[in-house]
VEXDO-587927 format. One line per 5 residues: number of its first residue (from 0); for each residue y, x, z of N, C-alpha, C. Coordinates in Angstrom, 3 decimals, decimal comma, always signed. Example, Ala and Ser with C-alpha at 12.3 -4.5 7.8 and 13.67 -1.06 7.14 Angstrom:
! residues 2
0	-5,690 +13,190 +7,800 -4,500 +12,300 +7,800 -3,300 +13,200 +7,800  -2,250 +12,850 +7,080 -1,060 +13,670 +7,140 +0,030 +12,900 +7,870
This chain:
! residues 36
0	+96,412 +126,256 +81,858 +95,611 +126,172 +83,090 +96,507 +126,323 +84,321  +97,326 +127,514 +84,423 +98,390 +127,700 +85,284 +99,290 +126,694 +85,388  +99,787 +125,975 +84,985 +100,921 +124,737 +84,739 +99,966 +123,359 +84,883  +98,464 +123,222 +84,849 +98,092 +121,997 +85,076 +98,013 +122,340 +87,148  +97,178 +123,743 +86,824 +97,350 +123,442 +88,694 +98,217 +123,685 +89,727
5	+99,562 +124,058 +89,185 +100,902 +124,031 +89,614 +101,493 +122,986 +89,865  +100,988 +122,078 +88,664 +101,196 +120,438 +88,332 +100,793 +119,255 +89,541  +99,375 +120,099 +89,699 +98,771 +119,424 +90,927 +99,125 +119,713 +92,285  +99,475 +121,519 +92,045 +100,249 +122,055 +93,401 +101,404 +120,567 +93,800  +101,996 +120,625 +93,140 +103,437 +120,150 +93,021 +103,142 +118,314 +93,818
10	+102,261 +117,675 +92,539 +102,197 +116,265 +93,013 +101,845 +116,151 +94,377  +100,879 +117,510 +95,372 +100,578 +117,335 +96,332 +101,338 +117,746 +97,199  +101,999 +118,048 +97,106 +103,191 +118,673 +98,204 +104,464 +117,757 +98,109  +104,574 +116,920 +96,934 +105,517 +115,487 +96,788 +104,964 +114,381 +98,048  +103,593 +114,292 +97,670 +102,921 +113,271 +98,616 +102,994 +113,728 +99,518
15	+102,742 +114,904 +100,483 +102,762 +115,247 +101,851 +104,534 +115,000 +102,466  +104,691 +115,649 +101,666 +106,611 +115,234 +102,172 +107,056 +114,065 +102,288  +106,256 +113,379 +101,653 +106,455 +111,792 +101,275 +106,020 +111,193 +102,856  +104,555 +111,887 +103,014 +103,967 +111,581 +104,126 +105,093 +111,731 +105,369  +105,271 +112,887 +105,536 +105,996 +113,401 +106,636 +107,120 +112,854 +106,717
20	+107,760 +112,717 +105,560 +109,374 +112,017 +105,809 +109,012 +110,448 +106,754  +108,375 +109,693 +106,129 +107,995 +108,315 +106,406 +107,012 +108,195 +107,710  +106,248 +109,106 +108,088 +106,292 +109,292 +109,884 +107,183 +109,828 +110,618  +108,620 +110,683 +110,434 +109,679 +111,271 +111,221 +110,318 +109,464 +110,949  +110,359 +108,803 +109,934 +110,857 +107,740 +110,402 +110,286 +107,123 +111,311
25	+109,235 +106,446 +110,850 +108,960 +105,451 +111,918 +109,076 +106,667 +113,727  +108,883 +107,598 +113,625 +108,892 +108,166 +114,989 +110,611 +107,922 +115,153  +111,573 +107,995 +114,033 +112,745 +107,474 +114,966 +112,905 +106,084 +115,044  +112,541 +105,061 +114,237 +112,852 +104,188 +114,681 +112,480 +103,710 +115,335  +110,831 +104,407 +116,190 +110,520 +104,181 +117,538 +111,194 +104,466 +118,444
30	+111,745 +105,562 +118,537 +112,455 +106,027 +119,985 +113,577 +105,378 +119,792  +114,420 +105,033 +118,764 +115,423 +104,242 +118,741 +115,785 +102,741 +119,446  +114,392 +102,235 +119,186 +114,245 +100,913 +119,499 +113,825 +101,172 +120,683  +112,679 +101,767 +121,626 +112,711 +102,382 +123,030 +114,087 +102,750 +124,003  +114,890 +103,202 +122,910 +116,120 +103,530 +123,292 +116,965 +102,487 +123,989
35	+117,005 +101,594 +123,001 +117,896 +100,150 +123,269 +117,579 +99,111 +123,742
């Protein structure tokens, strides 16, 4: 029981990082391209 919802802890905190990494991008390659 402990290891299935750890399991789920886990996959959901993969996806959020996932999330977050891939909007800090596009937020730089906005200001980047603003930049130039």
């Amino acid at each position: 029981s402990s290891t299935c919802c750890l399991r789920a802890l886990l996959s959901s905190a993969n996806s959020f990082s996932a999330v977050w990494v891939s909007s800090l991008g596009v937020f730089l390659v906005n200001g980047w391209v603003d930049y130039w």
